[in-house]
N, C-alpha and C positions, 0 to 999 in steps of 0.2 A: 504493500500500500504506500501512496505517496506520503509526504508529510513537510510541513514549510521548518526553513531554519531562517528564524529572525533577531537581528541582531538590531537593538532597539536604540532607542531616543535620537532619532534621525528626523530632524523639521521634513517633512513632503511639502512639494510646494509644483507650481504649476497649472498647469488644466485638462482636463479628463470631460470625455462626454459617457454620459450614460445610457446602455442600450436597454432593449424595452422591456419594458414588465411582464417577469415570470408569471407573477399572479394573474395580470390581466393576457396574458399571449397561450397559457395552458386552457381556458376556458374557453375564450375566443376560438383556437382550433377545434375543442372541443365541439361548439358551438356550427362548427363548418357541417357537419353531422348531417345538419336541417336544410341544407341545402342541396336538394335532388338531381337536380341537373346544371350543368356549364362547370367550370374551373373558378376557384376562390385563388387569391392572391395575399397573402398575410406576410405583410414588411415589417421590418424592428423586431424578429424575433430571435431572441438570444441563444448561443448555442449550448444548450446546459443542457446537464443529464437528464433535469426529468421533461422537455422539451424532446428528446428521444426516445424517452418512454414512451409520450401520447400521442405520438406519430408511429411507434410499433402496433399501439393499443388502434389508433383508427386504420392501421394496414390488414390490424387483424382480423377488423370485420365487414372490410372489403374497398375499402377507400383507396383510391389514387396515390399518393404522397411524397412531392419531391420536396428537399430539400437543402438548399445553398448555404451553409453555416458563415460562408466568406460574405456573402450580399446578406443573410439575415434574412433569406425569404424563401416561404414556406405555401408551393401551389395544392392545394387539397380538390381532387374529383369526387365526390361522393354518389354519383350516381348509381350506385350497381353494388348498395348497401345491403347485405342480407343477414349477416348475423348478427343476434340481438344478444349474445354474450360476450360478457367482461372478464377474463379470466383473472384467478388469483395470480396465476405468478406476476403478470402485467402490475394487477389493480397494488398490489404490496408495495411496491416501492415508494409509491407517493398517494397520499389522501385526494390531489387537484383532480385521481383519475377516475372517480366516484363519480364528476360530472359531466361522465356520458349517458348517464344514466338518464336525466333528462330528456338529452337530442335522440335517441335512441326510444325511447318509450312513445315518443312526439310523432318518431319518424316511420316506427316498425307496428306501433302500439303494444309492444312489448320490451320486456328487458332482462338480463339478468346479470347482475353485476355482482360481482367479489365484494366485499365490505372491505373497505381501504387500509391502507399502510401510512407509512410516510414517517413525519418523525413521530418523537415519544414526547407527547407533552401533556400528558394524562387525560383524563375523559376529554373526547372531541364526537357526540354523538350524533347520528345520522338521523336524529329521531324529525328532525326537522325538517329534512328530506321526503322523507317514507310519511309524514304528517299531511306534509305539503300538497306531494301526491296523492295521497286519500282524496284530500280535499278536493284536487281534482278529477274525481272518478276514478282513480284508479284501483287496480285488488291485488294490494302488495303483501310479501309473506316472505318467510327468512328460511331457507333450506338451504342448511349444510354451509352456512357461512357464505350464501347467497342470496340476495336481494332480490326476488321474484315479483316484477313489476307488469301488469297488466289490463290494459285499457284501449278501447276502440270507438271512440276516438275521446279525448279528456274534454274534460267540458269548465268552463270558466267558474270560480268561484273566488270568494273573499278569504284570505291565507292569513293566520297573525301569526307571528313570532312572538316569542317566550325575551327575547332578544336579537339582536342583530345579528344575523348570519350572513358572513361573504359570501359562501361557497351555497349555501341553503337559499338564498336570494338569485343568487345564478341559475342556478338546478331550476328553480320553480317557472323562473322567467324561458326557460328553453321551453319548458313543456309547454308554460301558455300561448307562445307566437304560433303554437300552431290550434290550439285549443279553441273549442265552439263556444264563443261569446267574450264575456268581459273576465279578467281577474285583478283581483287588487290582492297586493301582499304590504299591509301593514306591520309597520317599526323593521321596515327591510334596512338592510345594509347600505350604508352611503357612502362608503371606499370610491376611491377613483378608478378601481381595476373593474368594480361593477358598473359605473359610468361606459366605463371602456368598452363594455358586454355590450350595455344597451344601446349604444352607438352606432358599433357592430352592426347587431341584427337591426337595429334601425334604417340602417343604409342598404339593407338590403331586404327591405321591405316589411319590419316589423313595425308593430305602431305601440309603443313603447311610451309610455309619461313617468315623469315624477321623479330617473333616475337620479341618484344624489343627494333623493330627499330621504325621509323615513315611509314615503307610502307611493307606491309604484304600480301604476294601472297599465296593463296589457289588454288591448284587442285581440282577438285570432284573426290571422289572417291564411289564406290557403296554401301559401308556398313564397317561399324565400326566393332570393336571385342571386347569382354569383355575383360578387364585387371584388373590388381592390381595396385594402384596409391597412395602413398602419397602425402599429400596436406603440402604445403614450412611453415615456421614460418610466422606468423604475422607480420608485421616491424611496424606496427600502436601501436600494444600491446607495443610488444619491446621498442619504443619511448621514448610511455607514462609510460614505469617504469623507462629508462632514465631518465626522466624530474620529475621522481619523487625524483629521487638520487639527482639529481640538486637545486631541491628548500628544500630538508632537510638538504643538505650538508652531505649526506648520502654515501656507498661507497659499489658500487651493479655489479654483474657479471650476466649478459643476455645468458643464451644459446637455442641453437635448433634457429638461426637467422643469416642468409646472411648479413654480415656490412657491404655490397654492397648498400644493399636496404633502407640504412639511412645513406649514404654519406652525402646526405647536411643537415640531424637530427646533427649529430657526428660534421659537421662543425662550425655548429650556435653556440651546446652546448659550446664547444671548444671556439667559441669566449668569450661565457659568462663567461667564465672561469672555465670551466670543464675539469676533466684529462680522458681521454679515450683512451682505449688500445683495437686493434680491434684484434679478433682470427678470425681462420679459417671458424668457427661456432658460434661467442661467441661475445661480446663485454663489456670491464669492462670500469665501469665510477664513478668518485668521485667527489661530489660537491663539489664547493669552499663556501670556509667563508663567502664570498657576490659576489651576482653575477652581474654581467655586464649586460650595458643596447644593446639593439639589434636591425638592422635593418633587418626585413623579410616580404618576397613576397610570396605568397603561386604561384604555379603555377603547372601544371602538372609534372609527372615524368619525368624526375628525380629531377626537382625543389622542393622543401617546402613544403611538403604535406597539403592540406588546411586540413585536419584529425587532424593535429597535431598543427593547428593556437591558437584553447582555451589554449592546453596546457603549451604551448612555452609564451604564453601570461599570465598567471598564474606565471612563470618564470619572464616575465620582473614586474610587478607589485610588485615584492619586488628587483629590481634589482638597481645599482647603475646608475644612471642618467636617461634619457630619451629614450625611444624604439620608434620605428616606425613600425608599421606590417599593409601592406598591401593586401587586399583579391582580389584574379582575377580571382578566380572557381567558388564561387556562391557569388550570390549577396546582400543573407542576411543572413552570419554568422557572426554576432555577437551579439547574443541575450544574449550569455554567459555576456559579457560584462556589461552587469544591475546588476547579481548575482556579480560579482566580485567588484562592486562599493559596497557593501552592507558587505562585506567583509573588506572594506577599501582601493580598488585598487581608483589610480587617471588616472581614462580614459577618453578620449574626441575621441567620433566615429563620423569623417566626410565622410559620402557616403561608399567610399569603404575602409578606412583608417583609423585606430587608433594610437593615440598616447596616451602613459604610462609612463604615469611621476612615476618612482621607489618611494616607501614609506618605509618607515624606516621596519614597521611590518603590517598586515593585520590580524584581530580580529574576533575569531570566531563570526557566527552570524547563520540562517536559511537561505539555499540557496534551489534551483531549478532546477535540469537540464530539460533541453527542448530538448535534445539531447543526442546522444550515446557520439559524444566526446567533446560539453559542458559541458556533467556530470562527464566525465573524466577529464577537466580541474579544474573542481570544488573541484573537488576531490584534487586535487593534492594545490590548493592555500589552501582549509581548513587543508593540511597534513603541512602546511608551516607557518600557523594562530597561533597567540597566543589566547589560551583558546579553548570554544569547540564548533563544529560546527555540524551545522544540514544538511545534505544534503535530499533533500524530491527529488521523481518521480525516483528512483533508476531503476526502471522497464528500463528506458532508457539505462543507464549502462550495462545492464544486456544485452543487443540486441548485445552488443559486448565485451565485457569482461566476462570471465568463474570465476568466484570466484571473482573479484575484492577486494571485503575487507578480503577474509579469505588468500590472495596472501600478500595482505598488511603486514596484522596480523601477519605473518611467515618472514615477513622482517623486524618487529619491531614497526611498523607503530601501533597506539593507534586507532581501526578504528573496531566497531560494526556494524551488521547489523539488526535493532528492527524491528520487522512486524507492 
């Protein structure tokens, strides 16, 4: 297995653009599904592991699928769609691949999907899913660790969430564009990567409202149409090279990214004592000489992205006085938090709630990620560490960041990748 050797307290500095959003580019193909005839066109997509997963997963059950990893574009045929399952080995490696389950039910009026993988960040239930479609007329049932979905044809109705679900607001939205009548899914998800969805199918002939807000009304309509689509920047990527300017004291210009979609990223960094200049497309940010201790709540969008919790935490660990970061997405992220005490961070994790008593310096050592953005926080406390550090299980990294250390490496960053 690969693993980075970073050899830390190196200012990065320069400019970096950001390629497109994993969250919003795995749905979106996903989404290609519902599209019966012609050729789709999907630009900005990043070339990362689980980006080749859901191009195995749409080969598998019959779709077209080239893709340029050098251009970032991704042509899908979906005409000559016939199988309505999701196998386990595919559906395990990542959770995003659950949301074929939708286009697939919409498009076959049946389905049967593996119950998802991905990472480990404690209960993440599909009950909102399987809910959702009831709602819709469907008659779902769970055999042998599969998802048995079926309906001919779904019919519109009013959907609530318990809370805001990214991936549960996607799913429900696939099924209704083709769905007989109206649907509304109230306290839906108002992430930018579901904007990105409903765009999508919008431009290709969904009739879509309210994306962005808490309450999102879909028409059915009878059939989609192939288009051309670029997928939005990443704000998660974007962030985490934020936060990487931050804990080197480094001074970095972001583009191809809405400063929209890290309002309260730019606000926190800001208190910590970051200088941030937002453009049209662009965001430039300069650490300070030491940064400031922080209170953060992760919560859905537009709140604190819990994506961006290890990293921001990484940050308060060498920061001046005491942090508070509280978790209310999932229930067990903070695993990063062990790897970071080993490091030299002073953390004490009660239930949902860590507290970071700032340390002068944290000292390279061998860490772990266990996760896509554990290992990205890791990353970022070893780029902050005095001496050199080992980070192992890079594979993880890799499921969402495209180069990560050769991105480093061109910003200045002291940062190898050994097999």
């Amino acid at each position: 297995m690969d693993r980075f050797i970073i050899t830390g307290q190196k200012k990065i500095s320069g400019s970096i653009k950001t390629d497109g959003s994993k969250n919003a580019g795995l749905p979106i193909i996903a989404g290609a599904i519902l599209i019966s005839k012609g050729e789709t066109t999907i630009e900005n997509v990043p070339p990362l592991r689980d980006i080749y997963t859901i191009k195995k997963m749409l080969e598998h059950i019959g779709a077209k699928v080239e893709y340029d990893p050098k251009a970032m574009r991704m042509k899908i045929e979906s005409t000559h769609i016939t199988e309505s399952t999701a196998p386990y080995e595919l559906m395990r490696q990542m959770r995003a691949s659950f949301l074929v389950l939708g286009p697939l039910l919409a498009r076959l009026g049946e389905a049967r999907v593996s119950l998802p993988g991905g990472c480990v960040l404690g209960a993440r239930p599909v009950d909102y899913h399987i809910n959702g479609f009831k709602a819709l007329g469907a008659q779902v049932t769970e055999e042998g660790g599969y998802v048995v979905a079926k309906a001919r044809p779904l019919k519109g109705a009013t959907i609530h969430f318990d809370r805001p679900s990214h991936t549960g607001t996607e799913n429900i939205m696939f099924g209704a564009v083709l769905a007989k009548g109206s649907t509304r899914i109230v306290n839906a998800a108002c992430d930018p990567e579901v904007v990105d969805v409903a765009n999508f199918l919008n431009q290709a002939g969904a009739r879509i409202k309210g994306a962005g807000t808490s309450t999102i009304t879909i028409e059915g309509v009878k059939a989609l149409n192939p288009l051309k689509y670029k997928v939005s920047g990443d704000r998660l990527v974007a962030g985490t090279y934020m936060c990487a300017a931050g804990i080197t004291g480094g001074s970095l210009e972001i583009t191809g990214i809405n400063p929209s979609h890290l309002t309260m990223v730019s606000r926190k960094l800001y208190e910590m004592g970051c200088e941030i200049t937002e453009g049209k497309n662009s965001i430039k940010i300069k650490g300070p000489k030491q940064l400031k201790a922080i209170k953060i709540v992760t919560f859905p969008f537009p709140g604190f992205p819990t994506d961006l919790q290890a990293c921001i935490m990484a940050l308060a660990a060498v920061a001046e006085g005491t942090s508070n970061i509280k978790e209310t997405v999932f229930e067990d992220r903070f695993g990063h938090t062990m790897e970071l005490r080993r490091l030299g961070a002073d953390i004490i994790v009660t239930s949902d709630e860590a507290i970071v008593k700032g340390v002068a310096k944290l000292k390279g050592t061998s860490v772990m990620a266990s996760d896509i953005r554990a290992g990205a926080g890791l990353v970022l406390a070893c780029l902050g560490a005095e001496g050199t550090s080992e980070v192992l299980r890079v594979y993880h990294i890799d499921r969402g960041y495209n180069n990560l250390d050769e991105k480093l490496q061109s910003l200045g960053a002291d940062i190898k990748r050994v097999d």
